[in-house]
C-alpha positions as a Markdown table, in Angstrom:
| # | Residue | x | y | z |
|---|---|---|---|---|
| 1 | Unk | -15.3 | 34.9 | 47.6 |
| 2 | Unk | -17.6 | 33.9 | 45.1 |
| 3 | Unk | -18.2 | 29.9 | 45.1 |
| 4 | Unk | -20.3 | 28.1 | 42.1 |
| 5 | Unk | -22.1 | 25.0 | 41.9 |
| 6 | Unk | -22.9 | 22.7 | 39.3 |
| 7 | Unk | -26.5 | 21.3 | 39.3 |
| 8 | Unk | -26.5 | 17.3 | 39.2 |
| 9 | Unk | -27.6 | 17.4 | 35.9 |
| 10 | Unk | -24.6 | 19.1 | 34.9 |
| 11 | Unk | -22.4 | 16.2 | 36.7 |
| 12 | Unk | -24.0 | 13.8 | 34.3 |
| 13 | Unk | -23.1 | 15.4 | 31.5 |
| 14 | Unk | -19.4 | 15.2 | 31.8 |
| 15 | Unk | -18.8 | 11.4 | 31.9 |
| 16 | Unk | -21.1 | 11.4 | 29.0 |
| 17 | Unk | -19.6 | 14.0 | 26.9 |
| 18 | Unk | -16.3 | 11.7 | 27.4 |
| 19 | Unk | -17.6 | 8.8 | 26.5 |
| 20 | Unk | -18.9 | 10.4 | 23.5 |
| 21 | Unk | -15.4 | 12.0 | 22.5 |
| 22 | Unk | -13.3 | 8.8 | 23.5 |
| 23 | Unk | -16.1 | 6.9 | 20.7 |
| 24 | Unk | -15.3 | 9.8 | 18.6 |
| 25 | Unk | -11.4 | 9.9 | 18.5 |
| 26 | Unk | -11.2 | 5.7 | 18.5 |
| 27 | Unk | -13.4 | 6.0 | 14.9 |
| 28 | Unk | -10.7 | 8.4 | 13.4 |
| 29 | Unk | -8.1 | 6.0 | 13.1 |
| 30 | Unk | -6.9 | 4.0 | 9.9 |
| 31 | Unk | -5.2 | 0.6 | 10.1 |
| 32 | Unk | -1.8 | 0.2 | 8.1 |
| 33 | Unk | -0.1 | -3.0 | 7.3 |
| 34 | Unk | 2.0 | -2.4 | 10.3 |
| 35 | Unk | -1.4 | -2.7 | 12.4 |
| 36 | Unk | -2.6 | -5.6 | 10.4 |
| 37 | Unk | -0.8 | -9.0 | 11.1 |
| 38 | Unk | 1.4 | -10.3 | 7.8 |
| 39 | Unk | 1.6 | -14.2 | 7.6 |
| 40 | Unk | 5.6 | -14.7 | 7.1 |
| 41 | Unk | 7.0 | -15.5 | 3.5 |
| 42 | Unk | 7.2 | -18.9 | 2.9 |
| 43 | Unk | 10.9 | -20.0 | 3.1 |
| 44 | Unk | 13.2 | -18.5 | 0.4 |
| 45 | Unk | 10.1 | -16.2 | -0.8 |
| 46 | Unk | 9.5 | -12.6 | -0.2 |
| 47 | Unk | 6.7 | -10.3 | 0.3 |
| 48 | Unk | 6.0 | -6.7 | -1.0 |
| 49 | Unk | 3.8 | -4.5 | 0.9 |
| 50 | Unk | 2.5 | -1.1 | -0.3 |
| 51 | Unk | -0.2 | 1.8 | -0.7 |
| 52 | Unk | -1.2 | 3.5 | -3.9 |
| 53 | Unk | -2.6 | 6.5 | -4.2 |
| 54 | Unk | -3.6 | 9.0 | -6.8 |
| 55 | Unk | -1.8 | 12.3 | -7.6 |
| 56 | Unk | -4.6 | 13.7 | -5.7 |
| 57 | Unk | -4.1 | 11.2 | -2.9 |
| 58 | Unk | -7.1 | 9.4 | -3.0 |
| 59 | Unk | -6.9 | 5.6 | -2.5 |
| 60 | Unk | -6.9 | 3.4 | -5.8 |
| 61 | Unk | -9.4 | 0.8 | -4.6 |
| 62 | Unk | -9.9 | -2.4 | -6.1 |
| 63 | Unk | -6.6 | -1.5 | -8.5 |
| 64 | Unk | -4.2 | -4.7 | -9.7 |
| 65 | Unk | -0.7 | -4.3 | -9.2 |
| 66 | Unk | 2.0 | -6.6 | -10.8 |
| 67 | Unk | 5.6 | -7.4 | -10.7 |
| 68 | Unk | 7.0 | -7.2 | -13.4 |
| 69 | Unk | 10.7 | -9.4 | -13.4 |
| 70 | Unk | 13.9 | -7.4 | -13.9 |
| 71 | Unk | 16.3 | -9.1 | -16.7 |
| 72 | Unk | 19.6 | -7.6 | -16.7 |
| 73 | Unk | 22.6 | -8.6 | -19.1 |
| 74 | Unk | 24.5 | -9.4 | -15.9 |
| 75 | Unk | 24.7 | -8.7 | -12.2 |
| 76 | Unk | 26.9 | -5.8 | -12.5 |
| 77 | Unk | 24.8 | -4.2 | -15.8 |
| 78 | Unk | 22.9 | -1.4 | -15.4 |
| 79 | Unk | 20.9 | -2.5 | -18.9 |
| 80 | Unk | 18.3 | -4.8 | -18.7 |
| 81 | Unk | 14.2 | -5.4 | -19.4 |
| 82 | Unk | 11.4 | -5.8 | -17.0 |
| 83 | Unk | 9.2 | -8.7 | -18.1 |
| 84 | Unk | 5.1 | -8.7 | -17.3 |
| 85 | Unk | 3.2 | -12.3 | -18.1 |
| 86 | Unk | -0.1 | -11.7 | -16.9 |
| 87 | Unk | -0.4 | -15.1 | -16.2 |
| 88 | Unk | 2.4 | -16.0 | -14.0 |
| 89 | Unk | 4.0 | -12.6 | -12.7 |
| 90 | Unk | 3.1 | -11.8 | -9.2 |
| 91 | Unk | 0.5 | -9.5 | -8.1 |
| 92 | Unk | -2.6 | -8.6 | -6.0 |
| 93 | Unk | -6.0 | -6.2 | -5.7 |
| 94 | Unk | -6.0 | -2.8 | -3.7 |
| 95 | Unk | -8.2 | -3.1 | -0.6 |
| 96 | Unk | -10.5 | 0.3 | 0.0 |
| 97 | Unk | -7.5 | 2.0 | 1.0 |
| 98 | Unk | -5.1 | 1.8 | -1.8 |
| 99 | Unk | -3.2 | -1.0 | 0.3 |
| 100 | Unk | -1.5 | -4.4 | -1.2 |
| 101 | Unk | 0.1 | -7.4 | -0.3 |
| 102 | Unk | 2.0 | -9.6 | -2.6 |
| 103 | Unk | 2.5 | -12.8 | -1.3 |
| 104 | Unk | 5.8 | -15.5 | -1.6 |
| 105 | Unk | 7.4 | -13.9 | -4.6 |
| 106 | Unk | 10.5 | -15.3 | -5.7 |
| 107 | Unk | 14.1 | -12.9 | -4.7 |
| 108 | Unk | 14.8 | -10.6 | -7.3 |
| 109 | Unk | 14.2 | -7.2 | -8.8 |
| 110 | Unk | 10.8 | -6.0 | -9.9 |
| 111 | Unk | 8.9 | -3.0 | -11.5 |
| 112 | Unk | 5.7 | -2.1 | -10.3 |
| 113 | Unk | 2.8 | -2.0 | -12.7 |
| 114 | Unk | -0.3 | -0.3 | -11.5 |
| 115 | Unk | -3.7 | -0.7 | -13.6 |
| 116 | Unk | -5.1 | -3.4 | -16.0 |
| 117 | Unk | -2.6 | -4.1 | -18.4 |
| 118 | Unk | -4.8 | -6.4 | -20.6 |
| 119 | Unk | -7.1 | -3.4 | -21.4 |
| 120 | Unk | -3.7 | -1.0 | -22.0 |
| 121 | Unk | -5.0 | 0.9 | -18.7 |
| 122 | Unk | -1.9 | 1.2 | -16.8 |
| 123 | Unk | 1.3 | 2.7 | -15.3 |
| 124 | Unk | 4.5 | 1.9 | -14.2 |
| 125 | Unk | 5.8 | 3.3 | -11.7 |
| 126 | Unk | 8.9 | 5.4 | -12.3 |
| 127 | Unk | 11.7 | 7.8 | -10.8 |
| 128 | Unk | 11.8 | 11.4 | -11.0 |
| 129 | Unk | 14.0 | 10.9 | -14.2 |
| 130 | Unk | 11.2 | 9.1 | -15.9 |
| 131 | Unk | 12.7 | 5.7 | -15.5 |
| 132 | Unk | 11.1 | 2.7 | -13.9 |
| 133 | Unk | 11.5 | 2.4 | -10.4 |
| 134 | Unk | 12.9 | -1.0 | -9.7 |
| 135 | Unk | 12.6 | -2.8 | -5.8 |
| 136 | Unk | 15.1 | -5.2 | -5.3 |
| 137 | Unk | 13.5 | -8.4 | -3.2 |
| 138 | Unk | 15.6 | -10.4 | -1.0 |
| 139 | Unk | 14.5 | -14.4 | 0.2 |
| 140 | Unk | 12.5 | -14.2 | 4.0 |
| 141 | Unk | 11.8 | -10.1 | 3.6 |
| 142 | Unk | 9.1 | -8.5 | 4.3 |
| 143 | Unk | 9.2 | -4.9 | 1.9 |
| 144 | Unk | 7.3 | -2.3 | 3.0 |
| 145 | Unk | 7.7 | 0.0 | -0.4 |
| 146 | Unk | 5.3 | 2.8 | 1.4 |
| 147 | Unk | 2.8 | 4.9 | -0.4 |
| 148 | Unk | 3.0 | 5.7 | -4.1 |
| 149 | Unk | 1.0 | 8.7 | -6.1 |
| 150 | Unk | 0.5 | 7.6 | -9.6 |
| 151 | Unk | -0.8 | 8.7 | -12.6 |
| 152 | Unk | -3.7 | 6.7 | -13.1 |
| 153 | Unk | -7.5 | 6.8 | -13.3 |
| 154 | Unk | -9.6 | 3.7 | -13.7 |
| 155 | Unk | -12.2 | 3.3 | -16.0 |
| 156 | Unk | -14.7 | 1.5 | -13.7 |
């Protein structure tokens, strides 16, 4: 029977090689707004949570996004208009990673317009069909609308 031995120095290598690949997997994680703590809507308001990305999939950093308000004939119509004041409507600023957060919106139904609109850099985002996508927003909801690739390069 043939028996090995490690040398000691060996022995100290192997706690430090873990150490070193325990540092290394902990760095290789990215924080989502499920990680992050959300403050909750203010009472009767909503919030809109999301991730844009580029049809290449690289994060749109430092992007606005707006809400633009759905206006429908009535409740039951399926015609109506989406309305963008870049003054009042809703919106908020990528972070490095494409994530937003749009804070105590008012219930409702809203398009999402990605770019500077002011500068006729923009998208909105639409359905397969070519339409524009439209989120319906219910008071005390959190809405987590998930990653979007869009068509749109900034001119930075």
């Amino acid at each position: 029977m043939v028996q090995k031995t490690l040398r000691p120095q060996a022995y100290l290598s192997i706690p430090f090689l873990f150490i070193i690949l325990v540092i290394t997997l902990s760095g290789c994680s990215t924080i989502s707004h499920q990680e992050k703590s959300l403050p909750s809507p203010e009472t009767g308001k909503a919030i809109i949570i999301g991730r844009v990305l580029d049809l290449n999939g690289n994060s749109l950093k430092g992007t606005t996004i707006r809400l633009a308000e759905v206006y429908r004939e009535s409740q039951a119509s399926e015609n109506g208009a989406f309305v963008l004041d870049t003054a009042f409507s809703p919106g908020a600023v990528t972070d490095e990673n494409g994530f937003f957060t749009v804070l105590n919106i008012s219930p409702g139904e809203y398009v999402l317009v990605v770019g500077d609109v002011e500068n006729n850099n923009y998208t909105i985002v639409a359905q397969e069909n070519g339409q524009p996508r439209v989120w319906r927003v219910s008071a005390d909801q959190i809405l987590d609308i998930g990653t979007l690739k869009v068509q749109y390069t900034s001119r930075q």
